[in-house]
N, C-alpha and C positions, 0 to 999 in steps of 0.2 A: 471361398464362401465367407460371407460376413458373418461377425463374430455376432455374439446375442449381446445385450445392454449387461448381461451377471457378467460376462467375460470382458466386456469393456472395462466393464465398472475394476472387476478384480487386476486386470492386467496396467490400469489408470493407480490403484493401488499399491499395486506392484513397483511400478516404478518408481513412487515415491519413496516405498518402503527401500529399495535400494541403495538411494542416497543417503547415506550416513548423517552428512549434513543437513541435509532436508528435512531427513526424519526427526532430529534431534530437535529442531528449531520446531516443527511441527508439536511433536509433545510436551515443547516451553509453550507454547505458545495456549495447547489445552490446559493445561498445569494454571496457566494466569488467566485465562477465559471463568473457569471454574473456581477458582478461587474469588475473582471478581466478584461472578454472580452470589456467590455462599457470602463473601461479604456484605455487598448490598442487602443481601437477605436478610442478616442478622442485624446490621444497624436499623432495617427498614422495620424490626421487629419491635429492636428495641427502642426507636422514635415514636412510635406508636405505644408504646408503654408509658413514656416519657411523657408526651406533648397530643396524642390524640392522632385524628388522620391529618389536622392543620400541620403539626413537627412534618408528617410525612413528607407532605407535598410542598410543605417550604424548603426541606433538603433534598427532595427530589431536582425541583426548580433552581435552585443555585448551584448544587450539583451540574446539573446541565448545561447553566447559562456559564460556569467557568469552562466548562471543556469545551464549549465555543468557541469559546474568547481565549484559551489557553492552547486551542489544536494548532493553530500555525505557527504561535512560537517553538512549541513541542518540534511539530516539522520541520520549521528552518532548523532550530540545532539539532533534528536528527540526518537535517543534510550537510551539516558541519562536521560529525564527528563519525566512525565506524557503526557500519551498525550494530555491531555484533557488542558495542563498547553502550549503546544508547540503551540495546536490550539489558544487558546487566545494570544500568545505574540505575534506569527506569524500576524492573524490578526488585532491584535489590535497595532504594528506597522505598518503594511502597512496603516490602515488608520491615524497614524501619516504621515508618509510620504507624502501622496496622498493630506493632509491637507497642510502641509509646500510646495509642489508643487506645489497648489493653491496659496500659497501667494510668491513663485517664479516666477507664471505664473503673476500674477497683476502686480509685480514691475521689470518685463521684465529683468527676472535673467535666460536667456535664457539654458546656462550651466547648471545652477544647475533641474533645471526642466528635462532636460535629465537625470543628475545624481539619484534625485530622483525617478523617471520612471522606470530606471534601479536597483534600490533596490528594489522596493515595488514589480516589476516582477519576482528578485532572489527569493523574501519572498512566494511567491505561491507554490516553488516544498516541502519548510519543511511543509506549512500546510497539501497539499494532502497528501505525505508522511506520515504524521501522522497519517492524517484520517482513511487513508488506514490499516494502522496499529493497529488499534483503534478498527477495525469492528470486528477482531472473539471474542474480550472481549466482546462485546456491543450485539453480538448474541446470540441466544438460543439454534441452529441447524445450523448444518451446510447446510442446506436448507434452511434457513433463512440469515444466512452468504453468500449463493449465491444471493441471490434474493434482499438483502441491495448492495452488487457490483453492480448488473444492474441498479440500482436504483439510484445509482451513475454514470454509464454512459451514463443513460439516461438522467441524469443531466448535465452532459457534453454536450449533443447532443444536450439538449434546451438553453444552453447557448451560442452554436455555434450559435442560432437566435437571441434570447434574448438582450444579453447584447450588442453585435454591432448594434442593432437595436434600442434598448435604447439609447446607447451614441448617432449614430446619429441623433433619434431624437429631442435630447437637443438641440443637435448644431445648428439643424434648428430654433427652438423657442428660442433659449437664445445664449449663450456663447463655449468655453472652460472651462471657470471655472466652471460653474455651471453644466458643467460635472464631472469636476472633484470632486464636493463638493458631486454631485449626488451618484459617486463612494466610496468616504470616506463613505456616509451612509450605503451603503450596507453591506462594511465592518465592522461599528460599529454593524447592525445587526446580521451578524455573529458572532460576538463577545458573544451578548446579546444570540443567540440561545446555542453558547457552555458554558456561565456561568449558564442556566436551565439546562444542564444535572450533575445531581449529581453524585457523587462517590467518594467512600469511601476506607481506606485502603491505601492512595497511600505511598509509601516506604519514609525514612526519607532523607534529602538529604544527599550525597555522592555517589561517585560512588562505584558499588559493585563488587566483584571480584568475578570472573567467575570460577564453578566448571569443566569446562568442554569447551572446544573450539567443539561444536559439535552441528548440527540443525539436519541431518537425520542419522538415523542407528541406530546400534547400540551402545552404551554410551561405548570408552574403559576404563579398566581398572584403577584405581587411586591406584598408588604406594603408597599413604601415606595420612593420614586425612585430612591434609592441603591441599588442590590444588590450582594451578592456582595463576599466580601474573598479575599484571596490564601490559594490553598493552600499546603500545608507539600510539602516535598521528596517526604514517604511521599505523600501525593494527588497529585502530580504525576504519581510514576511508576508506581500502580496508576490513576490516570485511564482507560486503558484495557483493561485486566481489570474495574474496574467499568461501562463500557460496554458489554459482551462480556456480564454477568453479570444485567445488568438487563432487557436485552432476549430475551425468550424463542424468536421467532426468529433473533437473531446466537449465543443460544446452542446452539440445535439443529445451526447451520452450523459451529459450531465444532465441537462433539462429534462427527459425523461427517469434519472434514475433519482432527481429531486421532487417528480411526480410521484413517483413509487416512492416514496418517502413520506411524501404530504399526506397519502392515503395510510401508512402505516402507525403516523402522527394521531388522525382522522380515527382508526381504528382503537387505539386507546381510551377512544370515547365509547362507540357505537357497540363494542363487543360487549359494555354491561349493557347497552340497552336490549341488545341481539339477547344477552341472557335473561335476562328481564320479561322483553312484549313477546317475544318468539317462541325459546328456549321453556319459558316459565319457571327455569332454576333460582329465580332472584341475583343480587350480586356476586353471590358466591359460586355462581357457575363461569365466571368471567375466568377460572383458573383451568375449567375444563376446556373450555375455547381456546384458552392457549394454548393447552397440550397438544390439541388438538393441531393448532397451525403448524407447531413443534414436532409431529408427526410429520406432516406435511414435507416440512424442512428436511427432517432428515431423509425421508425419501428424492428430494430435491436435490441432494448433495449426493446421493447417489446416481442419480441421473447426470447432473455435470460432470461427474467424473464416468461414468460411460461415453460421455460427448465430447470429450477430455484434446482426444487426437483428430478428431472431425474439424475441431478450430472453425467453426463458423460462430465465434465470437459475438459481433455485432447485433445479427440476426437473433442469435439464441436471446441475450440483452432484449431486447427489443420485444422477441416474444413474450419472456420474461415480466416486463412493465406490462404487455397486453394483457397479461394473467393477473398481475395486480389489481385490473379494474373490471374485467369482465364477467368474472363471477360475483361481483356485486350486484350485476342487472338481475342474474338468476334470482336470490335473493327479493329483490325489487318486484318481481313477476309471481313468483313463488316464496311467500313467506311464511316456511315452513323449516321445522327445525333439519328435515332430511337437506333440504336445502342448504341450510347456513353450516352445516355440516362439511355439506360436499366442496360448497364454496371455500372454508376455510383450508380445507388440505389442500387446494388448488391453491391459495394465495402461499400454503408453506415451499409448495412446491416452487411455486415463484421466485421466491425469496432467493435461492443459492444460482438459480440461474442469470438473475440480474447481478449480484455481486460477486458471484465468479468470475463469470466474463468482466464485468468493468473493473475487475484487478488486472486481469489479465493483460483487457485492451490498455488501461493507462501505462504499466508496467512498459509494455512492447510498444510505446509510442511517447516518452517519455524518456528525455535523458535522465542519465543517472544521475547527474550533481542535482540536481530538484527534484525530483521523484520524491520522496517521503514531503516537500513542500507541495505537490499536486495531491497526496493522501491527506495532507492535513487540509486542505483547501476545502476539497470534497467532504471532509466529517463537517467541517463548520454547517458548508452550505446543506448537508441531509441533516443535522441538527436544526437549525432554522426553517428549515419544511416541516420536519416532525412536527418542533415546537408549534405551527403556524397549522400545519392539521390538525392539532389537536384544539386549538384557539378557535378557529371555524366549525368545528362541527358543532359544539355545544350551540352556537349563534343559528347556524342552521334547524337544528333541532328543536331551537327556541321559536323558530319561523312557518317548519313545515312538518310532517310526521317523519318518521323513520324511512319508508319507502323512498321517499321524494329527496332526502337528505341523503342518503345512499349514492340513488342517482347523478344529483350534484357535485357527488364527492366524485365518481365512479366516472363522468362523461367524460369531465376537461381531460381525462389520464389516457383515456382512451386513444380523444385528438389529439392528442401529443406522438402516443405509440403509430398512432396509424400515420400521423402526415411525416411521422421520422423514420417508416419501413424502407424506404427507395435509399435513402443517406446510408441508412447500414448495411444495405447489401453493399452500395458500393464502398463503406468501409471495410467490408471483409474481403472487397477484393485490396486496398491499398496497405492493410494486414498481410496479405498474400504476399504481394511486392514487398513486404520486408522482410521476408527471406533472404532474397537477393537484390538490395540493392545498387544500387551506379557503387556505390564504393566498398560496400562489403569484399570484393573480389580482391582488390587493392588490399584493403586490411586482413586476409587472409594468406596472402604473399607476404605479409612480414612474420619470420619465424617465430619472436616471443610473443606475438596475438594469435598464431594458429592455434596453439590449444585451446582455446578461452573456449568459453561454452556459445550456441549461437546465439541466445536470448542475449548474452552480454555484447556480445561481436554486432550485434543489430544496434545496439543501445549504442556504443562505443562510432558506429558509422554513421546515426542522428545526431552525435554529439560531435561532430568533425566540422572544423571551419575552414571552407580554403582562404589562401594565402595567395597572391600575385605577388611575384616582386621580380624588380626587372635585374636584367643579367650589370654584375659588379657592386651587387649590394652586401652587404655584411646581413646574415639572418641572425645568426649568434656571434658572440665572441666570446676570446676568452674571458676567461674570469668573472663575467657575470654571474647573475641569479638565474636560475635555471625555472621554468615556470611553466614547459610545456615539452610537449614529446613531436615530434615532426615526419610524415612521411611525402616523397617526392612523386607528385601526379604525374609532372611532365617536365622537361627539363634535365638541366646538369648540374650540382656544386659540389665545391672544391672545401676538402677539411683540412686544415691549417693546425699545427702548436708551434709555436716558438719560432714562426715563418717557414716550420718542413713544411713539407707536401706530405699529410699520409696518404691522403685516398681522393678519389673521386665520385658521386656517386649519382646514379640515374634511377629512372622509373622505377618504382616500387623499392627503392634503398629506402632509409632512417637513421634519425639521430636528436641525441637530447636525450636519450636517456641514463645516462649515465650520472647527472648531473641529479635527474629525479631518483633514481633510487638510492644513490647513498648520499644527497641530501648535502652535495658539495658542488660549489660553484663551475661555472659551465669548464669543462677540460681541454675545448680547442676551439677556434674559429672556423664559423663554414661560411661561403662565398658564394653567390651564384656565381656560372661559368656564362649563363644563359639565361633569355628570360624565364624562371621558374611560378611553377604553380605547387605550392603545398597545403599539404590537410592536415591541420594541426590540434592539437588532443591538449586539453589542457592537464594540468599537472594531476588532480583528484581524480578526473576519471580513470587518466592512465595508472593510478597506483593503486587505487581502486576494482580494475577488471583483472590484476595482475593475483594469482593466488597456484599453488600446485608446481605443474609441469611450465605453466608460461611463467609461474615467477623463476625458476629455476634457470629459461633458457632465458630470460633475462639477463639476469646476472651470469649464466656464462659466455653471452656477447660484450657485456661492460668488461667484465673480466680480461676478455681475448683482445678489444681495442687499449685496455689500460695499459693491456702488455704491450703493446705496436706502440704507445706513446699514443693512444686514441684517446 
């Protein structure tokens, strides 16, 4: 008997709640959502004190246009360093800041308290980034993987109440500062929830060099043992704009979910006017409409995670952007407040289905070494729609009445949704196929990868490069640098120290890692016997998927060849 969407929802719940890790990074992660919002609240209070609505919208506006311009640097270095290392620094400066902006705010260092404001707000896209980044390690299924995303934006959706409701209720009992100090805590909580999650395994520092400029297909060919030399700062930080741009599924999902963005840009406008000609609440009902979408939301985050193990992905996506634009027409037809009512819970509801799944979908189609550079890619680009929604509607408004400017907003999102329904079915079937693909099975045959979780094992078999190389070549030798981990598709070679013979090894053997986990030059020579084919890992990811039971039987296969002279 199928379950009902409460038992979905609860057991989508369930499973998060299970993972220790998950859960933890889950309640850092509301911890900094919430405090974000209570902070934004209270500078936005108190810029408006200061400077009028003009202070507002000028620190709104720069606000914005740095975390544009600042999300891909963010993301390249949170695909440089741990993530669990980016969550804490990230954190645990902004509540430096938030603290020095407190004591800017007491000795009326009016400048600098913007300045600060304006950092600790850049510092919000590398944490989510991260986090985001963070989840298919942190999962066990990739229906768990789903059901940790809603669970995230349905933490989003309570912080949309939450934390401006927080800030201002300080402001009424107390101060600015003591909002702002209120803010600093949260974030030191966050802090404190990401130093209890444990993990282990994390790579030594340096940056690693990449076997393979590649996230979906197939791995092309490598001319020669060595691959790959260091990109330049510009490839670092388009890495993921060109991953986004290669793949013609991540870009149909992008194009639609930066429509649903342009409309929610668009919306920043129309909803004082909706309060305004429709409503008749005047400006100040522009906060009831929000709640109202914020309802919406949270009802939305509950349905994703009912839908959590169904994994139709794409589709849900897709439906999701449909719903961003459809109840606009209502509206259009019906301008009536029962209307823009019904309409706005419909657009909240939308809301968690479109960015659930596209955490989901990027996460599980995305290798790991760039993953947080494809999240940070993504905030520019839904930054830049917002900003550009919100830019056209007033123009529009200026041109035609509200109905007709609706419309305009409301059509082009439509044809987007509808000519990109046939791409996403068939993306959820190629979602499908990566459960098992050509090399998952491969990678499942080696003992210290069999633990791994399979959201990670999927990840780890899109990030796999084959290797040709003909039989009597040298793959490693001794004493090199050590910069990737190796398994044998097909073929034979021979592992060499000091000219013994320890071993010989075939189909689904490996080796190289020895060298990567403790972080010392290669320990023996290996030879092909034959012509070989191998799929080679480079050094980050494999020290990166390794955490638990696989880091364990790791190191007790280095251990057992160290002792054979391996």
């Amino acid at each position: 008997m199928l379950l009902s969407p409460l038992a979905l929802t609860l057991a989508s719940a369930r499973s998060v709640g299970a993972n220790r890790r998950l859960l933890l990074v889950q309640l850092a992660l509301l911890a900094s959502l919430v405090g974000d919002a209570a902070y934004a609240t209270a500078v936005t209070v108190w810029a408006y004190a200061e400077g009028g609505a003009t202070a507002v919208g000028v620190f709104t506006a720069v606000r914005l246009t740095a975390a544009a311009v600042v999300a891909p640097l963010g993301a390249a270095l949170a695909d440089r360093h741990e993530r669990r290392t980016t969550l804490l620094v990230a954190n645990g400066a902004r509540a430096v800041l938030v603290a020095l902006g407190t004591a800017c705010l007491v000795l009326d260092l009016t400048g600098a308290v913007y300045l600060l404001a304006v950092l600790a707000g850049v510092l919000a896209a590398p944490f989510r980034t991260a986090q985001r980044a963070w989840m298919p390690a942190l999962s066990e299924t990739p229906g768990q993987l789903t059901a940790a995303n809603a669970t995230s934006s349905t933490s989003e959706s309570l912080a949309v109440f939450v934390g401006p409701a927080l800030g201002a209720a300080v402001l009424v009992v107390a101060d600015t500062a003591t909002a702002f100090v209120l803010t600093g805590v949260l974030f030191v909580v966050s802090v404190l929830l990401v130093l209890a999650v444990r993990t282990a395994g994390a790579p030594p520092p340096g940056r690693p060099v990449p076997i393979a400029d590649r996230d979906t297909g197939p791995a092309p060919a490598a001319s020669g043992v060595a691959a790959g030399v260091g990109a330049g700062v510009a490839a670092e930080l388009t890495a993921g704009f060109r991953t986004l741009a290669v793949d013609r599924d991540l870009r149909s999902v992008t194009a639609q979910v930066c429509a649903q963005t342009f409309v929610g840009g668009a919306a920043k406008v129309f909803l004082v006017v909706l309060a305004v000609e429709v409503m008749g609440s005047g400006p100040s009902g522009v906060g009831l409409l929000d709640a109202v979408i914020g309802v919406g939301a949270v009802l939305g985050g509950l349905l994703a995670l009912a839908r959590a193990e169904r994994q139709r992905l794409a589709r849900d996506l897709n439906v999701g952007v449909l719903l961003w634009a459809a109840p606009l027409l209502l509206v259009v037809a019906w301008p009536h407040p029962v209307a823009v009512v019904a309409a706005l819970v419909v657009l909240g509801v939308a809301n968690p289905l479109v960015d659930v799944n596209l955490d989901t979908i990027v996460q599980r189609m995305t290798a790991e070494t760039r993953l947080a550079r494809v999240f940070g890619a993504l905030d520019s680009c839904y930054i830049a729609t917002s900003a550009l929604g919100s830019f056209v509607m007033p123009v529009l408004l200026g041109h035609l009445d509200l109905r007709w400017a609706l419309a305009a907003v409301a059509a082009p999102v439509l044809v987007v949704a509808v000519v990109s329904a046939r791409r996403m079915a068939r993306l959820d079937v190629r979602l499908a196929g990566l459960g098992s693909p050509e090399l998952l099975h491969l990678l499942r045959g080696v003992p210290l990868l069999a633990p791994i979780s399979p959201p990670v094992l999927e990840q780890l078999a899109r990030g796999l490069a084959r290797l040709a190389v003909p039989a009597g070549a040298v793959v490693v030798a001794e004493g090199d640098a050590g910069d990737a981990f190796y398994v044998v598709e097909s073929g034979e070679v021979e592992v060499t120290q000091g000219g013994i013979v320890l071993r010989r090894q075939g189909v689904g053997d490996f080796f190289g890692e020895i060298a990567l986990l403790h972080d010392v030059p290669r320990t023996a020579t290996v030879t092909t016997r034959t012509d070989v084919r191998l799929q080679v890992l480079d050094r980050r990811a494999f020290l990166d998927a390794l955490s638990g039971r696989s880091l364990t039987a790791a190191h007790d296969i280095a251990a057992a060849r160290l002792a054979t002279r391996g």
